[in-house]
PLY file of the C-alpha trace (Angstrom):
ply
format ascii 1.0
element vertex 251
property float x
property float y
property float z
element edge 250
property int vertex1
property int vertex2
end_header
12.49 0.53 17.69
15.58 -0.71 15.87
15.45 0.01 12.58
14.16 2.06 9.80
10.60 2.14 8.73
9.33 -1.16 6.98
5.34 -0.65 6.57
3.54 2.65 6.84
-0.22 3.89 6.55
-1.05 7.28 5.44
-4.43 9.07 6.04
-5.90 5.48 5.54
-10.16 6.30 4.92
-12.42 2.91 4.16
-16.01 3.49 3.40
-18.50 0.86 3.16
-21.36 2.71 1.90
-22.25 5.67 4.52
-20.03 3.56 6.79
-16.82 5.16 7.80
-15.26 2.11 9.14
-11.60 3.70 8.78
-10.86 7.59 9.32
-7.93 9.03 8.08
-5.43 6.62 10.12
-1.79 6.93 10.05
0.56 4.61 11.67
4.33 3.24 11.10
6.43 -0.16 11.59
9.96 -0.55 12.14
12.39 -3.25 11.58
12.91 -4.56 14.71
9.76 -3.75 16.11
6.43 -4.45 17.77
3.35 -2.33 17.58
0.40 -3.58 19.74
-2.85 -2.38 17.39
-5.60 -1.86 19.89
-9.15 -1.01 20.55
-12.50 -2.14 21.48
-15.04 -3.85 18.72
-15.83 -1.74 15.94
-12.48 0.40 16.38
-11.63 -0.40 12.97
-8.36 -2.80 13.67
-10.38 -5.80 11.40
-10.29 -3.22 8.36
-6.94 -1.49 8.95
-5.34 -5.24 9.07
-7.49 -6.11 5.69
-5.69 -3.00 3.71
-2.56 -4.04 5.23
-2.93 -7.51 4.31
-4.50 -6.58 0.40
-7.93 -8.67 1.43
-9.84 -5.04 0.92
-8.42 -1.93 -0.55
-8.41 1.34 0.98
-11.10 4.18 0.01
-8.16 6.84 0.20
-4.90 7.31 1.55
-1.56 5.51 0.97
0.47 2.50 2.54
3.91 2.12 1.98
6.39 -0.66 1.96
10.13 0.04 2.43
9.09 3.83 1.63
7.35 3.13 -2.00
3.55 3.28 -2.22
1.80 0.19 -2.83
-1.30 -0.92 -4.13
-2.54 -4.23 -3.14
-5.38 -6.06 -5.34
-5.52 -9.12 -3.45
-3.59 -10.49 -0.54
-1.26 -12.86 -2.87
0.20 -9.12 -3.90
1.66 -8.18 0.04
2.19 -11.84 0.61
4.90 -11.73 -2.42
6.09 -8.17 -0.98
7.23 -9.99 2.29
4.00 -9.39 4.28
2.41 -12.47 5.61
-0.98 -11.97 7.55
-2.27 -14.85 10.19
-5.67 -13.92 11.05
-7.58 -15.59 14.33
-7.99 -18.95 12.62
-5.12 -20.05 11.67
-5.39 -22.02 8.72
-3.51 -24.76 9.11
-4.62 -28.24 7.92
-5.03 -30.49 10.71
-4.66 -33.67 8.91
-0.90 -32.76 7.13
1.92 -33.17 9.06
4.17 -29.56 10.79
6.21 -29.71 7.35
3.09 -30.04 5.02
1.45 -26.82 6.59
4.40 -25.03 6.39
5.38 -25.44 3.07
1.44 -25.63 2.32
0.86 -23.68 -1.20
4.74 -23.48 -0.92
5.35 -27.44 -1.86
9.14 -28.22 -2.97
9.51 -30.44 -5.71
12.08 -33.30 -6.50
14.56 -32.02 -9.05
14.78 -33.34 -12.83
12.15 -35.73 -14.75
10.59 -36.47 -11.15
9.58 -33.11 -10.15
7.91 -32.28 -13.40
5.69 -34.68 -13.36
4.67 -33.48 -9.67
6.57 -35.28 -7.27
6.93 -33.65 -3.99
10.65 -33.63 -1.85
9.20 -34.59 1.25
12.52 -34.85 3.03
13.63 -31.63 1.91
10.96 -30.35 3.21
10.87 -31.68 6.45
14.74 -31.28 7.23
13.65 -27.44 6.74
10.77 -27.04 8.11
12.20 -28.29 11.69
15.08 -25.98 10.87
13.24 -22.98 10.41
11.04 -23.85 13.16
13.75 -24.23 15.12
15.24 -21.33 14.48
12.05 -19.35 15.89
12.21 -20.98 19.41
9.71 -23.62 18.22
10.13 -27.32 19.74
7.92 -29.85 17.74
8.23 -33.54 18.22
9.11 -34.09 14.79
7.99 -31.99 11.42
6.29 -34.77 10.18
3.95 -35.67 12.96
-0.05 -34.65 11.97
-1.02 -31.21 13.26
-3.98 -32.77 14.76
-1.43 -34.26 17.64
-0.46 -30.68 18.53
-1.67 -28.85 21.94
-3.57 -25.86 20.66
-0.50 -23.31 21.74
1.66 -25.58 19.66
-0.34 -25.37 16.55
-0.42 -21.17 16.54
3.26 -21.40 17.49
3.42 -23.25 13.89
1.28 -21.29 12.33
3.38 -18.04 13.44
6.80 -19.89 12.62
5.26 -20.39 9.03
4.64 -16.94 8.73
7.95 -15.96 10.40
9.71 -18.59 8.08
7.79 -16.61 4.78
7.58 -12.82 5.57
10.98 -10.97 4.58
9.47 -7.90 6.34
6.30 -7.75 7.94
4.40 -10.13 9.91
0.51 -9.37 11.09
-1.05 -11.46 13.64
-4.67 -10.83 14.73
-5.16 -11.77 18.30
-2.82 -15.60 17.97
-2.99 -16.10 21.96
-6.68 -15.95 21.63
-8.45 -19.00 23.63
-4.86 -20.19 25.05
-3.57 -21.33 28.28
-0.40 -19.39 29.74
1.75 -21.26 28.83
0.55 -21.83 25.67
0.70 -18.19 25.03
3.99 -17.75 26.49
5.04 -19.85 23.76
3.35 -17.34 21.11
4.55 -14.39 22.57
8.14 -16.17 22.88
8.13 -16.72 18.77
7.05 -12.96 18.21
10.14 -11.63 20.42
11.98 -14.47 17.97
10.89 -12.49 14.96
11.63 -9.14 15.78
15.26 -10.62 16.99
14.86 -11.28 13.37
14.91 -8.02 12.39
10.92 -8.42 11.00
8.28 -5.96 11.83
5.25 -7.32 14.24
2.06 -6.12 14.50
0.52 -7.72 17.20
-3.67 -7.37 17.58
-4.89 -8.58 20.90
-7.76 -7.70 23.26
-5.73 -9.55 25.99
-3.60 -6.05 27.26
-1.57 -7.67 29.26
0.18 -10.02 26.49
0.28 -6.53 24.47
1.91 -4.78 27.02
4.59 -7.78 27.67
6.15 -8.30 24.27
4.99 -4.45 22.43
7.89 -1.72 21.88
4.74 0.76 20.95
1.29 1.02 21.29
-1.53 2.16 18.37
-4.98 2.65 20.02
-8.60 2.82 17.26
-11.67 4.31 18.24
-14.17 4.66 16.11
-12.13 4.24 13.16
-9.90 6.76 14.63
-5.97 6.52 15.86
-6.42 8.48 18.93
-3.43 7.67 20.66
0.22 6.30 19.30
3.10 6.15 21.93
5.48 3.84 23.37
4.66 0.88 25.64
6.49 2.17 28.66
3.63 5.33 28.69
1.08 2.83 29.72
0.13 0.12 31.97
-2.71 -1.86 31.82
-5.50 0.94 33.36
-3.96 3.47 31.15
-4.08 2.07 28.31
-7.87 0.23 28.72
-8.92 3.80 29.80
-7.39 5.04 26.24
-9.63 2.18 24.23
-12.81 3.62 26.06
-12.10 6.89 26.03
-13.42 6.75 30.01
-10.94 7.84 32.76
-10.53 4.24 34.93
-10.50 4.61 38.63
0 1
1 2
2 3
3 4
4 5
5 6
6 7
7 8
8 9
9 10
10 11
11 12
12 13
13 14
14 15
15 16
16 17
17 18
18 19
19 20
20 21
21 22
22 23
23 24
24 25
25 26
26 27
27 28
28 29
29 30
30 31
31 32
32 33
33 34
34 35
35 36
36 37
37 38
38 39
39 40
40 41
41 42
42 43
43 44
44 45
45 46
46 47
47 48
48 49
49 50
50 51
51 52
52 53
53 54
54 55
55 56
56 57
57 58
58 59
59 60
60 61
61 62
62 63
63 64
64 65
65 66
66 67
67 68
68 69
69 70
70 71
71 72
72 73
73 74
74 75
75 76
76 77
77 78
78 79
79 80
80 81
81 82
82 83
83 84
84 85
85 86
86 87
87 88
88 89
89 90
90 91
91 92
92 93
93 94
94 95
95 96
96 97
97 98
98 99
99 100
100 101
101 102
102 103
103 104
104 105
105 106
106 107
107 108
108 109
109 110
110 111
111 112
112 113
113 114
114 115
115 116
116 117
117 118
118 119
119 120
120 121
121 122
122 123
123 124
124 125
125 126
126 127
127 128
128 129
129 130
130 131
131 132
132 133
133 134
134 135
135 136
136 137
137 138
138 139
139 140
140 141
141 142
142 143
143 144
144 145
145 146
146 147
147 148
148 149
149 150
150 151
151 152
152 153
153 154
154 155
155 156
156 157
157 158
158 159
159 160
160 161
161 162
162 163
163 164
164 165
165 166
166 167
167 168
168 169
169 170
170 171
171 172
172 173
173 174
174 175
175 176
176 177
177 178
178 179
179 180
180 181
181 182
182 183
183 184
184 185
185 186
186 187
187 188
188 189
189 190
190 191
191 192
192 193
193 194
194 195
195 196
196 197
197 198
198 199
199 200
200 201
201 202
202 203
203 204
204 205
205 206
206 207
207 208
208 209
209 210
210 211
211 212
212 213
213 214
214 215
215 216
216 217
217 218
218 219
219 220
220 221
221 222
222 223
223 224
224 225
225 226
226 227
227 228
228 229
229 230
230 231
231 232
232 233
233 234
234 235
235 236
236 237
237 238
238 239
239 240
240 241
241 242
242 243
243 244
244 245
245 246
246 247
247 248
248 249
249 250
């Protein structure tokens, strides 16, 4: 922990119906920092990352940004705050080229007459784009090669430098070295550790502990909608802290 509190939650309750999917959870983020949110299926992580992200609004409690409440209506509302989400799939566009996805939504335009009438500065963008991908500890061929040609670790690794490249303070990612090799993740995990250098706040979801206990400054464990345990990562290791996500005393 590094620096001063960036994101906060608050006695966070969602309800769907007679569902309590969320229970009065509080948690922080630092600049600087990594939190590992953990906990088994139905925990609650899925809804405390859609409040965070402003895909689904909280029942009751409060988050707050930089120490000022916020209310999010929709997800374009944190994104413009400086908190980009990545979720499991990471919505790039496998046809565009590394530049095209990460200025996707973003798209520079040529200055004057030219860019009025919609034309796009492709070399602008792709000069950046290796830049800032660069800058995050990511090595692609060249920014305007097609996704598509990508190894699957390479692809997230974009996907999280996009994000990285966006957020001005928070960055969520919801489990990225899911379904990759180890080297492949090591190249994940390498561009979260390139973030916080950054001074950004990470929250890192993952069901794969070990990755979580690698790269994490502190640890957030959700049962049953529940935070029932919030300490640093040194307090654990990996029968600990899966004994802590069951509630059931391993070994």
């Amino acid at each position: 922990m590094s620096g001063e509190v960036l994101y906060e939650v608050r006695n966070l309750t969602k309800r769907y119906g007679a569902v309590v999917a969320l229970d009065d959870a509080s948690m922080k983020l630092h600049a600087g920092e990594i939190v590992g949110l953990v906990g088994d299926n139905g925990a609650g992580k899925s809804t405390l990352v859609k409040c965070l992200s402003g895909a689904h609004q909280p029942t009751s409690g409060q988050i707050l940004l930089d120490d000022v409440e916020r209310n999010w209506h929709s997800p374009h509302d944190a994104i413009q705050a400086g908190v980009e989400t990545l979720y499991q799939d990471s919505g790039l566009a496998p046809h565009l080229s590394v530049s095209a996805n990460v200025f996707l939504g973003r798209e520079l335009v040529k200055p004057g007459i030219l860019g009025k009438m919609g034309f796009l500065s492709q070399k602008q963008m792709d000069v950046q784009a290796h830049r800032d991908l660069e800058e995050v500890g990511i090595a692609v061929p060249a920014s305007g090669r097609s996704v598509s040609q990508l190894s699957g670790g390479q692809r997230q690794a974009v996907a999280i430098g996009r994000a990285v490249a966006w957020a001005s303070k928070v960055i969520i990612l919801d489990e990225p070295t899911n379904h990759l090799g180890a080297r492949q993740a090591g190249e994940v995990l390498n561009v979260m550790l390139e973030a916080k250098a950054k001074g950004l706040g990470v929250i890192f979801i993952s069901h794969t502990l070990p990755h979580v206990l690698q790269v994490t400054d502190r640890v957030v464990v959700l049962r049953l909608g529940k935070v029932v345990k919030d300490a640093p990562t040194s307090e654990f290791d990996a029968e600990s802290l899966l004994g802590t996500i069951t509630g059931l005393k391993i070994g």
